[in-house]
NULOPA-399398 format. One line per field, with one value per residue: residue in one letter; residue number from 1; x negated, y negated, z negated of N, C-alpha, C in turn. Coordinates in pm, whole numbers, plus 50000, padded with zeros to 5 digits. Example, Ala and Ser with C-alpha at 12.3 -4.5 7.8 and 13.67 -1.06 7.14 Angstrom:
2
resn: A, S .
resi: 1, 2 .
n.east: 48681, 48715 .
n.north: 50569, 50225 .
n.up: 49220, 49292 .
ca.east: 48770, 48633 .
ca.north: 50450, 50106 .
ca.up: 49220, 49286 .
c.east: 48680, 48710 .
c.north: 50330, 49997 .
c.up: 49220, 49213 .
END
This chain:
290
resn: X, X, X, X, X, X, X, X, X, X, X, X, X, X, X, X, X, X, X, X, X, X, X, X, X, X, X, X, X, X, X, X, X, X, X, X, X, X, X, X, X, X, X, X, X, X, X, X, X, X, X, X, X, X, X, X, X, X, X, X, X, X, X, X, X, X, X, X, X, X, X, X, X, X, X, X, X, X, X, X, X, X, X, X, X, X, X, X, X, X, X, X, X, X, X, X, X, X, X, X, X, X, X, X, X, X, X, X, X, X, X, X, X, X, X, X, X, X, X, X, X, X, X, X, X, X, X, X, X, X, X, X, X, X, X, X, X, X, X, X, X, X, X, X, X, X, X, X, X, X, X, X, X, X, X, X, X, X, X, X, X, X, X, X, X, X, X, X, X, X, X, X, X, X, X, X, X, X, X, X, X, X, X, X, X, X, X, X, X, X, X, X, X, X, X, X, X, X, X, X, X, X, X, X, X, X, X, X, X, X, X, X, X, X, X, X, X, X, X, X, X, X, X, X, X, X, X, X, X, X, X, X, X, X, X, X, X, X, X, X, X, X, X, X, X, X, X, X, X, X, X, X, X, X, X, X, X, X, X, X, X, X, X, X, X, X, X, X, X, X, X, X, X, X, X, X, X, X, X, X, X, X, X, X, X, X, X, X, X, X .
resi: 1, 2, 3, 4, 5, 6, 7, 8, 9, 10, 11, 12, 13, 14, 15, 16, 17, 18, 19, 20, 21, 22, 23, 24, 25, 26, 27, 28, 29, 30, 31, 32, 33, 34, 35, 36, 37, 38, 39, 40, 41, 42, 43, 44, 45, 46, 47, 48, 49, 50, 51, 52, 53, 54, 55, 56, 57, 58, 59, 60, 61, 62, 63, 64, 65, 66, 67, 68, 69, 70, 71, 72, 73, 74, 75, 76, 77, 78, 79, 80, 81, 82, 83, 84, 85, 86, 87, 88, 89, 90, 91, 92, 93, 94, 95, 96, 97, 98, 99, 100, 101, 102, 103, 104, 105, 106, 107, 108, 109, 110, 111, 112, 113, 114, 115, 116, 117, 118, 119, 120, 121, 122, 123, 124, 125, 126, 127, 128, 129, 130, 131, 132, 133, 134, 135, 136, 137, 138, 139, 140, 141, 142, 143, 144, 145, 146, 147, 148, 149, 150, 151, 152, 153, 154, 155, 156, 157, 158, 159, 160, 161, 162, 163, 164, 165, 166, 167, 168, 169, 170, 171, 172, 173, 174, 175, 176, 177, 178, 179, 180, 181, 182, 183, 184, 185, 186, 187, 188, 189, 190, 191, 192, 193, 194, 195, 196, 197, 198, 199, 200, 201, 202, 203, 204, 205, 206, 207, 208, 209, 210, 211, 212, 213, 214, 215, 216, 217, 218, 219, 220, 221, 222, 223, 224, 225, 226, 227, 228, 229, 230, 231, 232, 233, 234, 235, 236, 237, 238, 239, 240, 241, 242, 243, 244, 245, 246, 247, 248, 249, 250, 251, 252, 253, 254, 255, 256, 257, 258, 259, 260, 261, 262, 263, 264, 265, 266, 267, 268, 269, 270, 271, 272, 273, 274, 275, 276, 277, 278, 279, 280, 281, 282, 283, 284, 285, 286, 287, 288, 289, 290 .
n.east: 49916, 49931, 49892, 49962, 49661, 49660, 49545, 49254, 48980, 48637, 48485, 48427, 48185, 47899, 47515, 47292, 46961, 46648, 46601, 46778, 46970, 47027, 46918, 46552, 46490, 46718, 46826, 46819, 47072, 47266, 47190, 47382, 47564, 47561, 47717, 48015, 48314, 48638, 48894, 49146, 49536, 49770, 50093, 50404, 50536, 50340, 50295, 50505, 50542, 50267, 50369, 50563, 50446, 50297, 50500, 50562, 50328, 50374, 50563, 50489, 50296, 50464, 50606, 50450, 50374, 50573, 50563, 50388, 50164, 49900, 49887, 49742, 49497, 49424, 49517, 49381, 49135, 48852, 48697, 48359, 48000, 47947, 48145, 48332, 48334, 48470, 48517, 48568, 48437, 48536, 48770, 49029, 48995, 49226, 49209, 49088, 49004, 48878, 48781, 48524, 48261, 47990, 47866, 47585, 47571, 47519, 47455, 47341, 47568, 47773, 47914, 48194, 48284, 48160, 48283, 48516, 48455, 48417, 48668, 48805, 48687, 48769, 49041, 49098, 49013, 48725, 48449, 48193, 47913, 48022, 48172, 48458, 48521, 48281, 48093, 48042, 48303, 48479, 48410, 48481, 48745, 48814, 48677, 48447, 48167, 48325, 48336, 48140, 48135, 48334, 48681, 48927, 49207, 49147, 48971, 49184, 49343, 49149, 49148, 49398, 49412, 49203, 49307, 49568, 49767, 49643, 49568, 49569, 49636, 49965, 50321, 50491, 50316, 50121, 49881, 49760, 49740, 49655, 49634, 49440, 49544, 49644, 49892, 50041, 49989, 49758, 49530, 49344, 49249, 49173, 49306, 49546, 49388, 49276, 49531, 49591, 49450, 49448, 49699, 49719, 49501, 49580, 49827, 49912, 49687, 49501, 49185, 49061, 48980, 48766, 48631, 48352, 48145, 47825, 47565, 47532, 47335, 47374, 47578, 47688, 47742, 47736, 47699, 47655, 47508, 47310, 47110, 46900, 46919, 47106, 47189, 47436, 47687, 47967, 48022, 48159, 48290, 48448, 48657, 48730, 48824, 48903, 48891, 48965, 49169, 49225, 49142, 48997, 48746, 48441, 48537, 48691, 48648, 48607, 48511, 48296, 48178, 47898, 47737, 47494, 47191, 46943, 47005, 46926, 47069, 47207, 47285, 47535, 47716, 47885, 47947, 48105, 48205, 48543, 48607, 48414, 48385, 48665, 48542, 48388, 48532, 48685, 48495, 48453, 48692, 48916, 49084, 49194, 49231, 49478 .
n.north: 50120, 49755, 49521, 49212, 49199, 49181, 49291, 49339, 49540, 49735, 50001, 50221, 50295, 50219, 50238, 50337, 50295, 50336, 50192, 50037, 50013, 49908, 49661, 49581, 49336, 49252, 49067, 49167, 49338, 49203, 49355, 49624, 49722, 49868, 50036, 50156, 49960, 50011, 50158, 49948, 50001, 50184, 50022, 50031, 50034, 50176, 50363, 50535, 50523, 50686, 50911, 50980, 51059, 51291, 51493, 51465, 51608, 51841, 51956, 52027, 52206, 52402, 52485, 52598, 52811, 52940, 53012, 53203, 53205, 53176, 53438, 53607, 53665, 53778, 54039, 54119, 54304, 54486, 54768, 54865, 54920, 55147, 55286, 55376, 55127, 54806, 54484, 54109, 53904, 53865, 53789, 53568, 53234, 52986, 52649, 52288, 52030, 51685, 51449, 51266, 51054, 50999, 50740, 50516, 50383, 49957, 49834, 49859, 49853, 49914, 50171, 50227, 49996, 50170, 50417, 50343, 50177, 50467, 50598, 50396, 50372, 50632, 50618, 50386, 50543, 50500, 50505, 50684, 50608, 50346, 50032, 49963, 49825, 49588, 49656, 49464, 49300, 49506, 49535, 49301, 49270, 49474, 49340, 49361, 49292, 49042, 49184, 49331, 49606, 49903, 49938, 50220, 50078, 49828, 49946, 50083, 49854, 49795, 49990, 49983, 49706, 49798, 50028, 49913, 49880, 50051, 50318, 50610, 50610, 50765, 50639, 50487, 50512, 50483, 50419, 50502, 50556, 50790, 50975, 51235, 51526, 51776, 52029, 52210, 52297, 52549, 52504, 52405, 52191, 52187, 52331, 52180, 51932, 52098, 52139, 51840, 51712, 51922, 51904, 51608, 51618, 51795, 51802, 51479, 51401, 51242, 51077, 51115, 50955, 50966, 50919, 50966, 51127, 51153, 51306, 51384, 51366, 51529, 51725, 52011, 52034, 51884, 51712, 51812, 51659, 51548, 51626, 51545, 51514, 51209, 50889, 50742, 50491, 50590, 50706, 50677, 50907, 51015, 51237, 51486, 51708, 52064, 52439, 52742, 52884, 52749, 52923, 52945, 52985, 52949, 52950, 52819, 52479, 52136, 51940, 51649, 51287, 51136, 50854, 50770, 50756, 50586, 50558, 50721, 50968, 51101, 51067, 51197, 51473, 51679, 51962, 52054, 52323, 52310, 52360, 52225, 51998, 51906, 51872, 51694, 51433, 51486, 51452, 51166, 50872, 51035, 51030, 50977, 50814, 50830 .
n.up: 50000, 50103, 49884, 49733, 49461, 49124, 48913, 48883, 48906, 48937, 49026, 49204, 49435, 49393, 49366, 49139, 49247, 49325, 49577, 49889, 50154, 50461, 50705, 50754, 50745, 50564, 50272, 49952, 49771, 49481, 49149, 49115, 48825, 48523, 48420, 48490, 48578, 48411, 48613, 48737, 48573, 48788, 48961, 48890, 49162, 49309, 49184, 49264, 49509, 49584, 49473, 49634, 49874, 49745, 49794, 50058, 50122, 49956, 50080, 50337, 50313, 50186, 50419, 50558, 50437, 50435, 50701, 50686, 50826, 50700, 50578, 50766, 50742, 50515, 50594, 50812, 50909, 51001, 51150, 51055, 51139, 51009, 50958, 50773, 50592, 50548, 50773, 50773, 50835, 51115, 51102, 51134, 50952, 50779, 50846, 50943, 51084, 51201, 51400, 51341, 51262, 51071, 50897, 50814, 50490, 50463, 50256, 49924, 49797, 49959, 49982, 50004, 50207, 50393, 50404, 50459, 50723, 50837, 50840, 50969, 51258, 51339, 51303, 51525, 51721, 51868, 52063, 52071, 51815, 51873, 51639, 51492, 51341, 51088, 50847, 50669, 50716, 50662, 50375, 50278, 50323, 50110, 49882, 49834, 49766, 49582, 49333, 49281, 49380, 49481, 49428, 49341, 49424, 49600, 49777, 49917, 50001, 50200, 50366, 50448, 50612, 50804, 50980, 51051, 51295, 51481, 51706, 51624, 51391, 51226, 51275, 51004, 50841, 50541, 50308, 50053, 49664, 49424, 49143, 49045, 48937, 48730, 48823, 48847, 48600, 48583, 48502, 48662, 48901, 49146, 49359, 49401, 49508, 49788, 49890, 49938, 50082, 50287, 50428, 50469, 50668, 50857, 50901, 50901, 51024, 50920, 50764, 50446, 50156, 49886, 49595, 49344, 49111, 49240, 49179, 48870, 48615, 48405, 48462, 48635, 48833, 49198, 49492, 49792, 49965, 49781, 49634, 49436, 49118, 49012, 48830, 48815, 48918, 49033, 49370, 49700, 49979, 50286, 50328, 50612, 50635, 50611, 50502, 50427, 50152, 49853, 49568, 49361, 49322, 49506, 49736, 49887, 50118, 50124, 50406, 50434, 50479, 50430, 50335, 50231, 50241, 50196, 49925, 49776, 49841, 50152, 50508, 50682, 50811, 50611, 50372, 50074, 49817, 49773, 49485, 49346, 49410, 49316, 49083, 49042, 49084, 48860, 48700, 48736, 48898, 48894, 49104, 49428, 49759, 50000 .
ca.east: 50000, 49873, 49989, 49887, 49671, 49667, 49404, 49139, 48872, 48548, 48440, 48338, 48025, 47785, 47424, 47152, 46852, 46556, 46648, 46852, 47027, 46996, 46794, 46441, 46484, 46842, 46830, 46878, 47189, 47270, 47162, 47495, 47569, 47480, 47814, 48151, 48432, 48790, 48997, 49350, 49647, 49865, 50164, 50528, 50561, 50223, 50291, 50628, 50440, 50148, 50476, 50675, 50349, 50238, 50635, 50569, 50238, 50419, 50702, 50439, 50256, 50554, 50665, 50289, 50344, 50720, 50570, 50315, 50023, 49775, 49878, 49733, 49345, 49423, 49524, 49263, 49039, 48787, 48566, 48229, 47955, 47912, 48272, 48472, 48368, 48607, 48440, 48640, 48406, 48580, 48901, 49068, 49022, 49297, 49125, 49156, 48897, 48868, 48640, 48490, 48125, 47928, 47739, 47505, 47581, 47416, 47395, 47350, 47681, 47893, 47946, 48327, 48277, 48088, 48399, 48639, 48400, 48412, 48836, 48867, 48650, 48828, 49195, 49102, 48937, 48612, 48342, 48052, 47816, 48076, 48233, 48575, 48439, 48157, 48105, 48042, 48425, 48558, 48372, 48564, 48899, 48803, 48594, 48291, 48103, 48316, 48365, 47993, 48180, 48523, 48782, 49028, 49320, 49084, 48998, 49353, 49369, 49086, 49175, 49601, 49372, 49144, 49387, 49652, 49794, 49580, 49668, 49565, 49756, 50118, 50439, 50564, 50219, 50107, 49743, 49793, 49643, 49697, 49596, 49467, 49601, 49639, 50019, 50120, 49974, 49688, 49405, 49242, 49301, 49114, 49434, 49605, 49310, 49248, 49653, 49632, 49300, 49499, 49821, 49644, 49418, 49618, 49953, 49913, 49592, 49447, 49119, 49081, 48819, 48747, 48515, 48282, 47990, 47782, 47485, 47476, 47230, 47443, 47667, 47643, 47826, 47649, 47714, 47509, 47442, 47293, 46987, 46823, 46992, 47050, 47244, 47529, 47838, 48022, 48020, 48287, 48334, 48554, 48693, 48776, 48807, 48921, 48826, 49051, 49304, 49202, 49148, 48915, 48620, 48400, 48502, 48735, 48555, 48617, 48413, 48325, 48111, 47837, 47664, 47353, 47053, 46858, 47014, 46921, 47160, 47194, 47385, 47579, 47834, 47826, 48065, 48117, 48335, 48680, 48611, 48331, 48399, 48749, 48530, 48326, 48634, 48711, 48434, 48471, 48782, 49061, 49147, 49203, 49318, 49499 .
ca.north: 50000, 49685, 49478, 49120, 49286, 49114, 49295, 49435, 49656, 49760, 50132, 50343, 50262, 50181, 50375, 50369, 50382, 50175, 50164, 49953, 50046, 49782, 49611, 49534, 49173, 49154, 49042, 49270, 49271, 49188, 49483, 49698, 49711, 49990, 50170, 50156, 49903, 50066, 50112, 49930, 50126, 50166, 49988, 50117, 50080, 50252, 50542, 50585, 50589, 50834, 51035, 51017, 51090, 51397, 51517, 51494, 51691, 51951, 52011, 52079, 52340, 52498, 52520, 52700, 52930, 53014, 53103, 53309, 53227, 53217, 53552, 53710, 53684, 53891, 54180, 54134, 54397, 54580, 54843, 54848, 55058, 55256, 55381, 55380, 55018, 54667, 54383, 54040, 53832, 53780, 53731, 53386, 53172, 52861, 52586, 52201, 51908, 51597, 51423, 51174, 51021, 50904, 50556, 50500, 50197, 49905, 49761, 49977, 49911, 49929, 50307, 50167, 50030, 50251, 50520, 50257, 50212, 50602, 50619, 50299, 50416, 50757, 50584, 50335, 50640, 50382, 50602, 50767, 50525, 50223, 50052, 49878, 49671, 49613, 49683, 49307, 49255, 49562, 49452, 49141, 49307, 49525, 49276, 49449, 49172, 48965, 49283, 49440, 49773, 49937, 50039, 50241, 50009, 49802, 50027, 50084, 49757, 49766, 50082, 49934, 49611, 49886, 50116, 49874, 49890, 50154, 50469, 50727, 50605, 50793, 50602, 50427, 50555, 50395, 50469, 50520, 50593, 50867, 51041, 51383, 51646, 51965, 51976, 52322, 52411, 52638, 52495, 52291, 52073, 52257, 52372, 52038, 51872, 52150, 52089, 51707, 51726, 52033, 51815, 51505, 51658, 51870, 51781, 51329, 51380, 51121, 51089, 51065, 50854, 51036, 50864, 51080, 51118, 51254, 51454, 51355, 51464, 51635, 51717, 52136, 51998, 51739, 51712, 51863, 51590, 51479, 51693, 51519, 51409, 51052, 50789, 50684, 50462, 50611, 50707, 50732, 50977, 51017, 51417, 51467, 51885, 52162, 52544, 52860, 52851, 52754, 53058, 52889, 53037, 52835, 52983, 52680, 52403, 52014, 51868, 51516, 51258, 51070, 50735, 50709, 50799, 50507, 50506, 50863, 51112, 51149, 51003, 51276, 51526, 51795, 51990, 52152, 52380, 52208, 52412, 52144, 51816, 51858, 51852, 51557, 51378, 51444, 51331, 50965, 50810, 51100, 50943, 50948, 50740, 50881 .
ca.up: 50000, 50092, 49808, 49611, 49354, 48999, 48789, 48986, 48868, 49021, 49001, 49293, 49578, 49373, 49318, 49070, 49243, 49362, 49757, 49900, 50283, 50551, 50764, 50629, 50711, 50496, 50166, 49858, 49737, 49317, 49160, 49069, 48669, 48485, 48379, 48576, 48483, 48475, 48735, 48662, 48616, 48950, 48905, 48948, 49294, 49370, 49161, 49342, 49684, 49576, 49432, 49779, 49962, 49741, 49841, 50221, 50113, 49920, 50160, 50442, 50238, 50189, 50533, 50611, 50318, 50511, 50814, 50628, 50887, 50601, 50503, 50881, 50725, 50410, 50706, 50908, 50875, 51153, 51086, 51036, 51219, 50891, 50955, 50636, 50550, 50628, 50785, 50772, 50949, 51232, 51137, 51111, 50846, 50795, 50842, 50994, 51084, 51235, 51484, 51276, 51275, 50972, 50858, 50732, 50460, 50508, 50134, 49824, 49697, 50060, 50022, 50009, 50293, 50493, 50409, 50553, 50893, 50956, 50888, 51074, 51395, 51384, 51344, 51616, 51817, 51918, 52112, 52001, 51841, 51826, 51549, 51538, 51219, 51061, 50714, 50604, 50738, 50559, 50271, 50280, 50284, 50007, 49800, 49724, 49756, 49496, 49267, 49298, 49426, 49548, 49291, 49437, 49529, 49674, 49895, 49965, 50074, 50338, 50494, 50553, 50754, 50869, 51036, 51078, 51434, 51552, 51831, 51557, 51258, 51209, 51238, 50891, 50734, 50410, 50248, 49888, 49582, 49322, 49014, 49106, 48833, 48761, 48842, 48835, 48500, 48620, 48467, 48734, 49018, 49297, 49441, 49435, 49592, 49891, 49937, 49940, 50215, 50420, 50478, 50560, 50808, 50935, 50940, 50900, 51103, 50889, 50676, 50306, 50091, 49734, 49454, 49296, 49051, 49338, 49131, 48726, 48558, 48287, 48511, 48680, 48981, 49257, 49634, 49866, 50005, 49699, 49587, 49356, 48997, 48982, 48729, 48923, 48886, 49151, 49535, 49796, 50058, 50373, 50339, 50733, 50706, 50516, 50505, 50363, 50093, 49689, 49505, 49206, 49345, 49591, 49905, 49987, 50102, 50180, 50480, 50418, 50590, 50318, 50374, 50123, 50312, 50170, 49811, 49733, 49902, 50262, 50546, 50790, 50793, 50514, 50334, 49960, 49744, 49683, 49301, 49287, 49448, 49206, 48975, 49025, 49093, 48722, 48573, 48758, 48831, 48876, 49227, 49543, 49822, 50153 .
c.east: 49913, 49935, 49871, 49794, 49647, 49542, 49356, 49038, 48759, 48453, 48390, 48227, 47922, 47675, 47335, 47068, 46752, 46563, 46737, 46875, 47039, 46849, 46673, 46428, 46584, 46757, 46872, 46947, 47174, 47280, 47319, 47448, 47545, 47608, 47915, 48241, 48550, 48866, 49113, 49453, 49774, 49991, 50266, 50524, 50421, 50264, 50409, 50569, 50327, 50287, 50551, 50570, 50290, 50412, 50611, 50469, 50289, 50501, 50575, 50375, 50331, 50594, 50544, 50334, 50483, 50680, 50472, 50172, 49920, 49747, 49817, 49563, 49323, 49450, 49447, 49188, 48995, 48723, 48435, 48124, 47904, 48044, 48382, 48486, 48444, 48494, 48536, 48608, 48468, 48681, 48911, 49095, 49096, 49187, 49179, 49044, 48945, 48758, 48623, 48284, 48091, 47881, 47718, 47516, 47515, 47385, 47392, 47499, 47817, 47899, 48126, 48347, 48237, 48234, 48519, 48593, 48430, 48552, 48885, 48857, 48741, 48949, 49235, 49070, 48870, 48552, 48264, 47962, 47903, 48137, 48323, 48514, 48320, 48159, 48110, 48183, 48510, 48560, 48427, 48674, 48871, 48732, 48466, 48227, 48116, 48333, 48176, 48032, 48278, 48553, 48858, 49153, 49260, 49041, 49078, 49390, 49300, 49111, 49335, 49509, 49334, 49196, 49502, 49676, 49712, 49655, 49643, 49687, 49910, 50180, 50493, 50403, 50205, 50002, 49840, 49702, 49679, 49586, 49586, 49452, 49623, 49830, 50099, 50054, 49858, 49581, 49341, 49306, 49238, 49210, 49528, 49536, 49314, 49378, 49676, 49543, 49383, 49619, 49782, 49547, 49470, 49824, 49977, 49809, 49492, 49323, 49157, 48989, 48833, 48609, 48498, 48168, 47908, 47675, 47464, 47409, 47261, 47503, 47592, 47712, 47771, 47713, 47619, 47462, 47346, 47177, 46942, 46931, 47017, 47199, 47315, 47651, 47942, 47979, 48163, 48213, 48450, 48495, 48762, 48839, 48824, 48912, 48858, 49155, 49216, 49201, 49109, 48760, 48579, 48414, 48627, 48642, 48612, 48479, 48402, 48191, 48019, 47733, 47530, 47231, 46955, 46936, 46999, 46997, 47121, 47262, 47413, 47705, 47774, 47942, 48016, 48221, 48415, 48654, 48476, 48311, 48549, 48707, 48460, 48422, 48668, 48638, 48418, 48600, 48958, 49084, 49130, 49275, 49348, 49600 .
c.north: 49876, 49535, 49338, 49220, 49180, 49121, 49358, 49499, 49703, 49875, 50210, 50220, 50218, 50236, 50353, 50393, 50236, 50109, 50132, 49995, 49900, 49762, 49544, 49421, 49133, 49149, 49129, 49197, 49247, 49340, 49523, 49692, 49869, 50069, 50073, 50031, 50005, 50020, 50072, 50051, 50150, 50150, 50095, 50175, 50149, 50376, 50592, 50611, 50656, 50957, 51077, 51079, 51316, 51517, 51564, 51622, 51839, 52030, 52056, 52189, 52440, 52562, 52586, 52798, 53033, 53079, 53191, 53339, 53251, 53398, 53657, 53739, 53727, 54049, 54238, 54191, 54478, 54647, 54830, 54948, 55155, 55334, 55364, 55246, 54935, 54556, 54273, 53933, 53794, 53799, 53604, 53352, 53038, 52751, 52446, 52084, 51794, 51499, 51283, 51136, 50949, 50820, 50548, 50316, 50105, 49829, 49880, 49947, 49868, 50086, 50293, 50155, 50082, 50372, 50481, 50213, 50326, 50597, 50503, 50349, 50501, 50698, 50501, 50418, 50576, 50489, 50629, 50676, 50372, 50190, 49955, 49743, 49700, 49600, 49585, 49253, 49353, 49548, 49336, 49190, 49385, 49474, 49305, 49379, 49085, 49088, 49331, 49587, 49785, 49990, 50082, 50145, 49878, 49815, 50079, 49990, 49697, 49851, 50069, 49819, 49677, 49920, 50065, 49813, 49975, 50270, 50570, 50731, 50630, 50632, 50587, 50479, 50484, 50468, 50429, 50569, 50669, 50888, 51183, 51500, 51759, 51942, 52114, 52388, 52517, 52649, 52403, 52213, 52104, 52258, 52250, 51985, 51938, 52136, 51927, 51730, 51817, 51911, 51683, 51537, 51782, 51848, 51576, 51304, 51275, 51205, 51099, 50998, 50893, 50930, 51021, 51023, 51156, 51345, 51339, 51399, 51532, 51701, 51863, 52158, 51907, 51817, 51761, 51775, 51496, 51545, 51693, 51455, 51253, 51000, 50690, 50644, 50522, 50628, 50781, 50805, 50967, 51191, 51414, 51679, 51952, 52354, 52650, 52812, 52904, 52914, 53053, 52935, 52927, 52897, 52901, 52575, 52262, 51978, 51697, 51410, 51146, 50916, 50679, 50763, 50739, 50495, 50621, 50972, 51114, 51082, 51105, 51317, 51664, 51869, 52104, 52222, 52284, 52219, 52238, 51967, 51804, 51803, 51754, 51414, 51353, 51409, 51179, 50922, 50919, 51102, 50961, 50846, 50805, 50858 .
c.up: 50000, 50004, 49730, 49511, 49230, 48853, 48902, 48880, 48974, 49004, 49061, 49396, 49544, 49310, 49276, 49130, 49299, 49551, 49819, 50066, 50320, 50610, 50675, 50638, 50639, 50352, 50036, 49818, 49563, 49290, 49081, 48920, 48713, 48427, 48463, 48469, 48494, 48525, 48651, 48689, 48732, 48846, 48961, 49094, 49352, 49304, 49248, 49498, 49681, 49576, 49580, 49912, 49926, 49748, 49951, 50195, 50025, 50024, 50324, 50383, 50232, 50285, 50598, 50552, 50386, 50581, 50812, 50781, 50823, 50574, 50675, 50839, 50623, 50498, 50756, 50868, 50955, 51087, 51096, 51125, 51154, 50885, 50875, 50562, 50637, 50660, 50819, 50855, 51043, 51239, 51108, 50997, 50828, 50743, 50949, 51027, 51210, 51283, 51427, 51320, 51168, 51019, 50787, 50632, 50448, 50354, 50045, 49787, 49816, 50045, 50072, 50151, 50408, 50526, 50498, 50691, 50956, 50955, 50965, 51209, 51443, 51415, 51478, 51739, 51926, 51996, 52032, 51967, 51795, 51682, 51559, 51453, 51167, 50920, 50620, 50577, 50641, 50413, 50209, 50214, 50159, 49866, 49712, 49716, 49598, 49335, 49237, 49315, 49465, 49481, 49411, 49514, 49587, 49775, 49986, 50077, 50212, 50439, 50552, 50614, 50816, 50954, 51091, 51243, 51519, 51621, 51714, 51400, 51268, 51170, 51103, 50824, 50626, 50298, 50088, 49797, 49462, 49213, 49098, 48961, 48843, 48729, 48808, 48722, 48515, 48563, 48505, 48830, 49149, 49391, 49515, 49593, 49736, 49968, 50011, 50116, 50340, 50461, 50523, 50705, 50893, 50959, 50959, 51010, 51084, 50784, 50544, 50267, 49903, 49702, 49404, 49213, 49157, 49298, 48957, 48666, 48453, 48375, 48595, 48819, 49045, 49425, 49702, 49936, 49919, 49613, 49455, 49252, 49011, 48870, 48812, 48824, 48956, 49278, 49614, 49910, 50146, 50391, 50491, 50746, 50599, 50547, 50404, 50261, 49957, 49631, 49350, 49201, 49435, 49714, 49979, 50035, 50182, 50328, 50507, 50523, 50415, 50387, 50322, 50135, 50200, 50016, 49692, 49740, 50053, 50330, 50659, 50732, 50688, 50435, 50161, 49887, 49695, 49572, 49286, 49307, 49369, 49120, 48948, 49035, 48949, 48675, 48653, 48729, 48793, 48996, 49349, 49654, 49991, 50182 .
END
């Protein structure tokens, strides 16, 4: 929702480290604080449009689970050239992606908008190489600049200018921002999440943009794009792809696109267990926006 906002908050894109992304003639930017502010609390009408959104996203799940396509790669089973064993390999695994292209961000604390360059390009469907905006401009709309980072409905607000009037963006759409919970009681939020990611990319045809710790050094969860420990406030992601059906094990998996070459991660396409990017999700803000 692209909405006045009233309190702001400034929590995800920004990274602890000594390297700074950009050209070596820009200017370093103000160095990011050293712990997160909190995000504000979504008002009424935002929770009512995460709620009417994770609706559309239930009711398409359901209508997969009807026509019981998932259930053709629990069947699937060939033999082996040992005879009596099953080999699964090459049956079909449900699965969904999206032709996206990372960027690399150009300040330490645009990861924000670097996430909102790759779902803009894709929604505008630019060429290979181009970009509709430039990260300074999305930056703008999202205020990372006057913030020192991107809270979520911030981000909200750059990817409805972002996307707005584009050939890829669905009819009545409306980016939003939730709470991601464990909803059915189970324990975790894996399931949720690999639900939210499958119905967007495969049935909305749209990106997502997740906050994350990306590797803490307490922390027994980190991105693969993310190697080395570091002391982070946050980092966003654009999730473009998804890969089997939750189980609680790691053989689901998100495919996301990362921007922090130069701030100590990486900048491409890469992908990890839904069980573990839930879980970095919980220890930051909770949140997503799609």
């Amino acid at each position: 929702m692209f909405t006045n906002r009233i309190a702001r908050a400034a929590v995800g894109g920004l990274v602890l480290t000594a390297m700074l992304a950009g050209p070596v003639s820009a200017a370093k930017p103000t160095k990011p604080p050293n712990e997160p502010l909190p995000e504000r609390p979504l008002t009424t009408d935002e929770r009512a449009a995460g709620d009417r959104k994770i609706a559309t996203s239930d009711a398409y799940l359901a209508s997969v689970a009807t026509e019981g396509s998932d259930l053709v790669s629990l069947s699937c089973v060939t033999p082996t050239s040992a005879g009596t064993q099953a080999d699964t390999q090459a049956c079909y695994v449900p699965q969904g992606y999206l032709a996206v292209e990372a960027r690399d961000q150009t300040k330490g604390t645009y990861c924000g908008p670097a996430t909102g360059q790759v779902i803009a390009n894709y929604s505008w469907a630019v060429g290979s190489g181009v970009n509709k905006y430039t990260q300074s401009t999305i930056a703008g709309w999202m205020q990372t600049d006057t913030y020192g980072g991107t809270s979520a409905p911030e981000l909200e607000d750059g990817l409805e200018r972002g996307t707005e009037g584009s050939p890829r963006r669905p009819a009545g759409w409306d980016w939003v921002v939730i709470d991601v919970r464990d909803r059915d009681g189970d324990g975790h939020s894996g399931d949720e999440l690999q639900g939210y990611v499958r119905s967007n990319v495969s049935y909305s045809k749209m990106p997502l943009a997740i906050p994350v710790k990306p590797h803490d050094p307490n922390s027994r969860y980190y991105l693969i794009s993310w190697p080395k420990p570091i002391v982070s406030v946050g980092h966003w992601i654009a999730a473009y792809g998804w890969y089997g059906n939750y189980t609680g094990t790691t053989f689901a998996r998100i495919y996301y696109t990362d921007s922090s070459r130069d701030e100590g991660g990486s900048t491409g396409k890469f992908w990890d267990p839904t069980r573990d990017i839930a879980a970095l999700i919980a220890e930051h803000t909770r949140r997503i926006v799609w």
